[in-house]
C-alpha positions as CSV (number, residue, x, y, z in Angstrom):
1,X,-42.6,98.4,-53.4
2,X,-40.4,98.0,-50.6
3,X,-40.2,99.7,-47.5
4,X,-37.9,102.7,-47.2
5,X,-35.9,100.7,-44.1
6,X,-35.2,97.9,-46.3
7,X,-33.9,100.5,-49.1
8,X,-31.2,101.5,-46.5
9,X,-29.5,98.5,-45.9
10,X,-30.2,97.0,-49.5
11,X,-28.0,99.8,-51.2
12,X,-25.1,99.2,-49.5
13,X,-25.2,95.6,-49.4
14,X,-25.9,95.8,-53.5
15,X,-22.3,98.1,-53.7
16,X,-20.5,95.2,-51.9
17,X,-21.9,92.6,-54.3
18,X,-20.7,94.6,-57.3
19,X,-17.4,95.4,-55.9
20,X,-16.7,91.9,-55.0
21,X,-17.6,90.8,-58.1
22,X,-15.5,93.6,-59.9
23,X,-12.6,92.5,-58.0
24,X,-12.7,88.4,-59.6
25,X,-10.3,88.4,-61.7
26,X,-10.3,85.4,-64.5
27,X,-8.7,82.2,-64.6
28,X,-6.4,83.4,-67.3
29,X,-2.5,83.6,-67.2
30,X,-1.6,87.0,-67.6
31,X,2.3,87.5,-69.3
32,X,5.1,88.8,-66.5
33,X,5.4,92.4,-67.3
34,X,9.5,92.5,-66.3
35,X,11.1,91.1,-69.4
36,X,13.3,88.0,-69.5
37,X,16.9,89.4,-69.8
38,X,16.4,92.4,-67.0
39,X,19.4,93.1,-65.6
40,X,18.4,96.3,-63.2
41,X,18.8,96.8,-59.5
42,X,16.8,93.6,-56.8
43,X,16.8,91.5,-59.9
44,X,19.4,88.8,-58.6
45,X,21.1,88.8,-61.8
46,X,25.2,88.3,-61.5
47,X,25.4,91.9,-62.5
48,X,23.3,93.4,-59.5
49,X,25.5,95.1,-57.2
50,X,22.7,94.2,-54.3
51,X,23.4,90.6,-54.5
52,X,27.0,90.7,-53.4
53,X,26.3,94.0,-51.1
54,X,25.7,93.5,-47.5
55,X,27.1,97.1,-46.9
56,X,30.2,99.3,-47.6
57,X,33.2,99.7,-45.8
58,X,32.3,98.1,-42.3
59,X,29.1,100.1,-42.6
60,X,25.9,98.5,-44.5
61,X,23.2,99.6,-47.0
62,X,20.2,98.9,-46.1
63,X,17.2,100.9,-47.3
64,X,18.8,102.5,-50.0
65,X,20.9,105.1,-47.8
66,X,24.7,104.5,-46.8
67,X,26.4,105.9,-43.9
68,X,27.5,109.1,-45.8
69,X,23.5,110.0,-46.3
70,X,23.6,109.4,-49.7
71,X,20.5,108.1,-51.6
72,X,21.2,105.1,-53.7
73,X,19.8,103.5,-56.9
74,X,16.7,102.0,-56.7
75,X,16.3,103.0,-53.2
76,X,13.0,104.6,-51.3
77,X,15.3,107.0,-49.2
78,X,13.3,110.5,-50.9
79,X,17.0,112.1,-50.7
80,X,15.8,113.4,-46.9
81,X,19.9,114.1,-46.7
82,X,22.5,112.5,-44.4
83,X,21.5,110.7,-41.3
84,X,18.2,109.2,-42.8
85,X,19.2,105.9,-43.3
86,X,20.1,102.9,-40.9
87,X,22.5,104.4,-38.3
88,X,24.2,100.9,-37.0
89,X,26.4,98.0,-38.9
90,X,24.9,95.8,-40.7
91,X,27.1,93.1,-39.9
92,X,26.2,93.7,-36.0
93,X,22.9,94.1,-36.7
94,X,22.7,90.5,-38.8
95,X,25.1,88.7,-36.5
96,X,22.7,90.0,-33.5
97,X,19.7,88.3,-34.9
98,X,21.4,85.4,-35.8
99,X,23.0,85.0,-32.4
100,X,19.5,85.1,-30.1
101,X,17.3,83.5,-33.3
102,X,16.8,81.0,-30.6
103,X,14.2,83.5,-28.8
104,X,11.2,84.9,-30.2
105,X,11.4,88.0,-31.3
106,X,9.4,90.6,-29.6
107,X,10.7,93.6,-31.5
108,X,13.3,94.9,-34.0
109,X,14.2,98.2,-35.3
110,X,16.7,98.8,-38.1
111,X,17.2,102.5,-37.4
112,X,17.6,102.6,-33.8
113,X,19.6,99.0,-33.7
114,X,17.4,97.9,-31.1
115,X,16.2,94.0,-31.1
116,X,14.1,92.9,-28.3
117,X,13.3,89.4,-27.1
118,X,10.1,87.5,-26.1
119,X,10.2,85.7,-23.0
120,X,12.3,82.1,-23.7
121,X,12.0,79.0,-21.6
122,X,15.1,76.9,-22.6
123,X,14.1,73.2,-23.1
124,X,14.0,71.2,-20.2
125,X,13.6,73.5,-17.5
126,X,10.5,75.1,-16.6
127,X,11.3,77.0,-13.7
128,X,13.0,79.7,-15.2
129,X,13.0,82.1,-18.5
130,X,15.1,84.5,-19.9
131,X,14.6,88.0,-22.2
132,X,17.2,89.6,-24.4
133,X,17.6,93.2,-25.7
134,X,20.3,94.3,-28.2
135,X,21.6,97.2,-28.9
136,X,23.7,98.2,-31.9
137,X,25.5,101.4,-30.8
138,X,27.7,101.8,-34.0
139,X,28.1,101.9,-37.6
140,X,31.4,100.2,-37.2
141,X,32.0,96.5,-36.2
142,X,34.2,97.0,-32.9
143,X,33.5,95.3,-29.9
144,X,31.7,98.4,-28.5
145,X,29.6,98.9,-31.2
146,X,27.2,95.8,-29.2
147,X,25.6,95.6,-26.1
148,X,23.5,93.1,-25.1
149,X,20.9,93.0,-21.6
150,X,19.6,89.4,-20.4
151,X,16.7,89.1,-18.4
152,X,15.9,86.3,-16.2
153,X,13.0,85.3,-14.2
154,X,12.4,81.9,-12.1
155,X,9.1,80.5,-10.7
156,X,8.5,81.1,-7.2
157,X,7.0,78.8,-4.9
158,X,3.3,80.7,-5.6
159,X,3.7,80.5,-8.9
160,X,4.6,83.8,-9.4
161,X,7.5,84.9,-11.7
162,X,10.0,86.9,-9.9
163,X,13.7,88.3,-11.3
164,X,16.7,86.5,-11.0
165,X,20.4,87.8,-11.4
166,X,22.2,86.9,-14.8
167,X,25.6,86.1,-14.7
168,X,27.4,88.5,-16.0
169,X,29.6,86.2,-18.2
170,X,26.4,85.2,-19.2
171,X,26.1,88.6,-21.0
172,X,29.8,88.9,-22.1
173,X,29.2,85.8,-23.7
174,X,26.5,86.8,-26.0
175,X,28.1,89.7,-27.2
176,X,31.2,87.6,-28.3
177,X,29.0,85.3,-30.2
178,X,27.5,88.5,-31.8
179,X,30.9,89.9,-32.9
180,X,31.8,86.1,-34.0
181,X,29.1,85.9,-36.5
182,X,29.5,89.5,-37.9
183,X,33.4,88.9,-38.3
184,X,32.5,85.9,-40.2
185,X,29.8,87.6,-42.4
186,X,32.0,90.4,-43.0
187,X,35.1,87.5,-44.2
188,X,32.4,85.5,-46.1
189,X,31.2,89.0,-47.9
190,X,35.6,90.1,-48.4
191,X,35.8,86.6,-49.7
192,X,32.9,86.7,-52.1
């Protein structure tokens, strides 16, 4: 018989053997359970109004909610009522991530229209690096509805990373290119 101590540790180690081995599954194809000729809502099909939607009127749906609060098809939004779903442009919000895509992306939220950058060293220099937030103020696409903050730091002569200024055309800049690329997603999507 074995000793009681090596009954406590045994048990549990017997449980994870069998629910490892419950969880192999077989070599086996198993059929696709959505049939062939689905036409429904996510299933890419020419008929699917989410292929050729990026949002409504200037104003996109994204997470099943449009800017009028109302729950649509398909969608995960629980019918929590108006002001549940993204609150900012989809076209800004896209265009913005294209724009700094460059960067490495620290952060990004969909319902507050806030993106936020890593720290970026442009190649070729290594005394200096820049940081990028964006904010998406607006469920239309104007040239308000983005603002954009740049960051930049530069190597000191300890090593030390102190802040620099930014130009401010530096900042004007990016916000164009923003508005750019969300006027032409919003012609490519009219066009469509």
């Amino acid at each position: 018989m074995l000793p009681r101590s090596s009954l406590a540790w045994l048990c549990p180690a017997a449980c994870l053997a069998v629910l490892a081995l419950a969880g192999c599954s077989s070599d086996a194809l198993k059929p696709n359970p959505t049939p062939p000729n689905y036409q429904g809502l996510g299933s890419g099909s020419a008929g699917d109004p989410s292929v050729n939607r990026m949002g409504g009127e200037d104003s996109g749906v994204i997470f099943g909610i449009d800017k009028s609060g109302i729950n649509r098809p398909g969608s995960s939004g629980g019918g929590a009522g108006p002001g549940t779903g993204i609150g900012v442009n989809a076209f800004l919000w896209r265009g913005a991530l294209d724009t700094i895509s460059f960067m490495p992306l620290a952060s990004a939220d969909p319902f507050g229209g806030v993106i936020i950058t890593d720290w970026y060293t442009p190649p070729g220099t290594s005394g200096e690096r820049f940081k990028a937030t964006v904010y998406i103020l607006s469920r239309d696409l104007r040239a308000d509805g983005v603002k954009a903050n740049i960051y930049r730091q530069v190597l000191d002569s300890r090593g030390q990373w102190v802040d620099a200024p930014v130009q401010a055309s530096t900042v004007t800049e990016i916000e164009n290119k923003i508005l750019a690329r969300a006027r032409t997603m919003r012609e490519q999507m009219a066009a469509s």
